[in-house]
N, C-alpha and C positions, 0 to 999 in steps of 0.2 A: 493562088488560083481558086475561086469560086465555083465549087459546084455545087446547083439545086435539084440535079436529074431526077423526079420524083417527089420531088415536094408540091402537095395538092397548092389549089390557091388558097391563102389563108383568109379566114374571117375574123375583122379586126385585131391585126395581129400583135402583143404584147410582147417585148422580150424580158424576160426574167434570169438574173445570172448571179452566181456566185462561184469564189475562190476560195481553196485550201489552202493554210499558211496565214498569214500577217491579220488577217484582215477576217480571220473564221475562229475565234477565242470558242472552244467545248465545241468545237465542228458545226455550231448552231444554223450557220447558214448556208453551207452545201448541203447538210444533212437535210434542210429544207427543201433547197430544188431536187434532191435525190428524192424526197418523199412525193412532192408534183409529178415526178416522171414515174414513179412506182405504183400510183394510185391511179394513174391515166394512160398509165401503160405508153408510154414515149419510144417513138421510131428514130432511132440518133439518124439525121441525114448528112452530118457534118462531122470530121474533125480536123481540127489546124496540125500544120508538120510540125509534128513535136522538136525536130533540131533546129527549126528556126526559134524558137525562144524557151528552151529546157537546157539547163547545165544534167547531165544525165548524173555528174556523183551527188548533187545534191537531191535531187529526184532518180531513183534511180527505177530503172524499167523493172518487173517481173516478170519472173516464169513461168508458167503452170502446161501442165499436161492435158491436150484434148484429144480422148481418145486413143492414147499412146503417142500422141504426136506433140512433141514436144513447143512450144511456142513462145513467145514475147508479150508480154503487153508495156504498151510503151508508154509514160505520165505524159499528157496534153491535155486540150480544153476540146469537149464536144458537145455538138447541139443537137438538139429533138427538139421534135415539134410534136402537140398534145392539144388534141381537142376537150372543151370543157361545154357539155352539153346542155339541156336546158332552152326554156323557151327563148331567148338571146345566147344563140353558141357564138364563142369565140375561139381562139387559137393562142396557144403560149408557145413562144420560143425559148425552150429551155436551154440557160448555157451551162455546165458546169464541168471546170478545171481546178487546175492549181494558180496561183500567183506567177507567172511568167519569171526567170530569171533574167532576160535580156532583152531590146527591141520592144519593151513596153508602148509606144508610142503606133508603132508597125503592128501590134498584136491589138490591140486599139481600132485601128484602121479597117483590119481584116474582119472584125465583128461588126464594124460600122457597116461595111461593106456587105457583109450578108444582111443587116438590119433593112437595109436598104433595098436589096434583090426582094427582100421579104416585104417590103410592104410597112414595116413595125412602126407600130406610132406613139410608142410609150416603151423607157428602159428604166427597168426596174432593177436595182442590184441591192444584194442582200450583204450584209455583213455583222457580223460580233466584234465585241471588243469587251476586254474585262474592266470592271470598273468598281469602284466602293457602293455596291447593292448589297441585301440582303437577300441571299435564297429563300426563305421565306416569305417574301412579299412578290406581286406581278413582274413578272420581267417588263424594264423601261426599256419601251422603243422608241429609239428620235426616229422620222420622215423627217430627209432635209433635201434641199435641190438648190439648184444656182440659178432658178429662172424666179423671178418676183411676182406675174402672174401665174405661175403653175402652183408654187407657195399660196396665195391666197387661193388660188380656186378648189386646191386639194388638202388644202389646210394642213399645210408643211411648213418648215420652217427654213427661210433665208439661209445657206451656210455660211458660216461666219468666221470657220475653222485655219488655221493655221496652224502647222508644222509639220509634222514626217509624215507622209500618206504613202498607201498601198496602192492597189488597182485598182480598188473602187471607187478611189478619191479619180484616181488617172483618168480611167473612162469615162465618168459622170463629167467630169470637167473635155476627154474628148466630145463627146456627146453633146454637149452646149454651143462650144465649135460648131459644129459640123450642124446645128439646127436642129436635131434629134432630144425634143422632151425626156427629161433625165431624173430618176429619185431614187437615192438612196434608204433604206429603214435598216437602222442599226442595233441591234439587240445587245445588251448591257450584259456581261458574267459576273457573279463573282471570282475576282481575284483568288479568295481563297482557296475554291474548287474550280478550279480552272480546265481539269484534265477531261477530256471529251469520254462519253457523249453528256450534249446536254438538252436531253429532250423538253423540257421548262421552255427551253430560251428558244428552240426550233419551235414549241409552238408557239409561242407569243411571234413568233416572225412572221408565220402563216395566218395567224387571227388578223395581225396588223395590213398580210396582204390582200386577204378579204375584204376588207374596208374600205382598200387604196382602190379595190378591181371590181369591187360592187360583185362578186362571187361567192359561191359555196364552195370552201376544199373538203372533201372528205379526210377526216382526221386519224382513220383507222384505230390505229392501240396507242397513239401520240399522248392522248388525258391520260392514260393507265400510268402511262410508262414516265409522263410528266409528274403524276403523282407518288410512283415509285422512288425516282429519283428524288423527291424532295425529301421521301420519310428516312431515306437511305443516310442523305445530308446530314438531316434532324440526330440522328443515332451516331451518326460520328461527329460533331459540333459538341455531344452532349457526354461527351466522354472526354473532354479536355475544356476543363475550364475558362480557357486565357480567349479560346473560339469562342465559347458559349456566351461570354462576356463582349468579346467582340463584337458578333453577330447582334449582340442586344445594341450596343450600341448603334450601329447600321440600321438597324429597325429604329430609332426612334429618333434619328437624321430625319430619314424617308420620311416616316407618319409626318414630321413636324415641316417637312416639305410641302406635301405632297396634302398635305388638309382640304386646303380650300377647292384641290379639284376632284373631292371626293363625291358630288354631288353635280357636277357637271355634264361634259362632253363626253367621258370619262364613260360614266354609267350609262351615259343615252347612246354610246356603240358598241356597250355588253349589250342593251337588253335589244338595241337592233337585230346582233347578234345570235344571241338566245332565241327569239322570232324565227331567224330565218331557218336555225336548227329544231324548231319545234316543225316550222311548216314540212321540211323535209325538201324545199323545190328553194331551186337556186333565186335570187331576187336580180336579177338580172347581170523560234518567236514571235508574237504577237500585239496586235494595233492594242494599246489599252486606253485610259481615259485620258491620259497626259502627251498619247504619243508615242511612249516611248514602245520598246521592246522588252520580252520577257521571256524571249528564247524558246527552246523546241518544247512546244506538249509533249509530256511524259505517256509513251504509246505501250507501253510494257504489261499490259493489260486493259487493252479498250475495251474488254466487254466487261471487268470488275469492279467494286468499289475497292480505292484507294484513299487513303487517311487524306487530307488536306493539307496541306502543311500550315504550321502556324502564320498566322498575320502580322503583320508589322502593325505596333499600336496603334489605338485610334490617334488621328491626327497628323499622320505622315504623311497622309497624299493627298492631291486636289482634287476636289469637287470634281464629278465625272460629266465628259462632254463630250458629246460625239464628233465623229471626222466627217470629212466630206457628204 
């Protein structure tokens, strides 16, 4: 059942979503819609019944205390809605849950279904995956979609992906169905630090969705704290050899990549970019590179730095490619 009781009419409304779990490597891209809704201060108008698609031991609800009165909080997917102001305002529908355990197809539906009450003319879903990068260099974001002129006009790329997919792959492919313009942008981790947060890669997600939305996101402590973790990385890589060595090797994959578009597209939507942030006014387990699974983030400390564990040789895994 669909309720909207209280939701204004939206102006051009975008929906933007991400999942915990399979499909969110260093929490990069909840951690994302979590920072759009914190920054724009987000009124949740929705949540789906978490028993229709939650196994509760695998997600299991919480406690906490308000006020002496003892309460639940129960894991589900919920939406806000966030105005982004500016001489051109528009409106963002923020979704953000976990990966659904069951009725993915139903859970699908139900978001199509408010996309739709709402007006939304564009879905945007966010997702990480680990892959053979370098923490040290840019986080690589693929833009991919399954429409061929949405690809050329927004300069994304056709998917092409096969094999084991999450929600993101699910609903981007419901979304295509169902006639609802659909893009995924996926942000690369390192494998080797894999353990959240990874603010690097949450903001390469946010840069990449500025670009896609022709918008300003205010970035708050995101560079500080992107920079922290990078130095953090650098001091523990740099204290084990077999990393240090590793990591060198990744870097000079990448460089020998990634050369010829050093001088491109590339640099002409930094320095758009950089523009828009000089003028201050807006301008109008886990999915990895192969597929496979790499089991639960180690949570036993989300707010510390934790050693990496060692890498498997250079040359054990394939080339990294995004899902859906």
């Amino acid at each position: 059942m669909i309720e909207l009781e209280g939701v204004p009419e939206l102006i051009d409304p975008v929906m933007v979503a991400a999942f915990e779990g399979w499909n969110d490597a260093g929490d990069a891209a909840s951690t994302a819609v979590a920072h759009l809704d914190k920054e724009w201060k987000g009124e949740v108008f929705a949540a789906l019944d978490a028993e229709d698609y939650y196994d509760f031991q695998v997600n299991r609800p919480t406690v906490f205390m308000d006020a002496g009165v003892r309460k639940i909080t129960w894991p589900t997917t919920r939406l806000s809605v966030v105005r982004v102001g500016g001489e051109k305002p528009r409106d963002l529908v923020l979704v953000r849950g976990i990966e659904p355990s069951m009725r993915w197809r139903s859970f699908c539906n139900e978001l199509l279904g408010f996309a739709h009450e709402l007006g939304v003319e564009l879905v945007v879903i966010l997702g990480a995956l680990l892959g053979d990068t370098p923490h040290t260099r840019p986080v690589p974001i693929s833009g991919t979609t399954s429409d061929p002129d949405l690809a050329r006009r927004m300069d994304l790329e056709e998917t092409k992906y096969e094999g084991p997919t999450g929600i993101v792959g699910v609903l981007q492919e419901a979304c295509t169905h169902a006639g609802v313009p659909a893009v995924s942008l996926w942000a690369a981790v390192p494998h080797y630090v894999s353990q959240p947060p990874n603010p690097k890669a949450t903001l390469a997600l946010l840069n990449r969705l500025e670009d896609l939305l022709d918008l300003r996101i205010p970035l708050g402590e995101l560079p500080e704290d992107a920079r922290a973790w990078q130095l953090g990385v650098d001091q523990l890589a740099a204290e084990d050899s077999e990393v240090a060595e590793y990591v060198q090797t990744l870097e000079e994959a990448r460089d020998t990549a990634e050369l010829p578009e050093a001088s491109g597209e590339a640099i002409a939507r930094e320095f758009e970019r950089y523009l828009r942030r000089r003028d201050g006014s807006p301008p109008g387990g886990h999915a990895t590179a192969d597929g496979g699974d790499t089991g639960p983030f180690r949570r036993d400390n989300p707010g510390g730095r934790t050693r990496p564990p060692k890498p498997p040789r250079p040359g054990g895994e394939d080339e990294e490619s995004s899902e859906d």
